[in-house]
N, C-alpha and C positions, 0 to 999 in steps of 0.2 A: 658614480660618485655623487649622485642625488640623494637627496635627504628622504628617505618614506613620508609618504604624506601621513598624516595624523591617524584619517581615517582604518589605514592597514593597521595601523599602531592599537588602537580602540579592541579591549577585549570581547565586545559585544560583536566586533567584527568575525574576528575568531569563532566564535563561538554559532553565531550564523553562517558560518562556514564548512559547518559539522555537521556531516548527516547521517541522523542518528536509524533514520528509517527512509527506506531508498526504494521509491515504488512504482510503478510504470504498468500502463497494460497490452494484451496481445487479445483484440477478441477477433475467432475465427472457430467458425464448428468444420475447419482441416486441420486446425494443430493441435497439439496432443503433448507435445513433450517442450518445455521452455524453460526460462529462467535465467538468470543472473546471481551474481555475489554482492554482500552488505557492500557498503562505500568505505566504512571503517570498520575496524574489529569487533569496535564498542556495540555493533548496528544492528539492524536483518535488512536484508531486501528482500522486498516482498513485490513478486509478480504475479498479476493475477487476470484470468481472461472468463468475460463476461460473455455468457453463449445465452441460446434461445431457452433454455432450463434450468441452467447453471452456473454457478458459478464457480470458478476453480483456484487456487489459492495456490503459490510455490514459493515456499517460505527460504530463506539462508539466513543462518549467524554461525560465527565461529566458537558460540558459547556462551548465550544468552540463553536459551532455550526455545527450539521451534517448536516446542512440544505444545508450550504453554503460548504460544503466539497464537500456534492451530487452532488451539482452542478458544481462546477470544474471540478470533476470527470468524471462527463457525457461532459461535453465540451472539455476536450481532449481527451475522448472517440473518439467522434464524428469528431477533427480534424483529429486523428490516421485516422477512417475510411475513413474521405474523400483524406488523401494522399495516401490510399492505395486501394481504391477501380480503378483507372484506370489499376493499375497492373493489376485486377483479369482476363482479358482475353488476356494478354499479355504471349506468348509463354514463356514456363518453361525454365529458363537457361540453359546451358549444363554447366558441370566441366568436 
């Protein structure tokens, strides 16, 4: 019989409430197979596991397109790699 407080009230609540992309990681070079489902319809969930060479992507929506997710995905994979591949033989900092 309590009155909601304002804040539940507030569409900004709602709407922070909504997850539109729902993502989490598993890194291990023994698993091979993972994954989970978007949080809403509207969503994807996107798991992804971060190994010694790789990186691996397991995309879900119910009809957004993982096609075009995948491919996002691998192309800032791919600019990541190409801004950081001059570092790799570039002396270690010191602190």
């Amino acid at each position: 019989g309590e009155q909601v407080p304002e804040i539940y009230q507030d569409p900004a609540f709602t709407y922070s409430s909504t997850w539109f992309v729902s993502s989490s990681q598993l890194s291990s070079e023994y698993f091979n197979g993972y994954g989970w489902s978007q949080v809403i319809d509207e969503g994807w969930g996107i798991a992804y596991m971060i190994n010694e060479n790789s990186i691996q992507f397991n995309i879900v929506s119910k009809g957004l397109g993982c096609d075009r997710m995948s491919f996002y995905l691998a192309e800032a994979a791919s600019d990541c790699r190409d801004l950081m591949l001059p570092t790799l033989g570039a002396e270690k900092s010191k602190l």
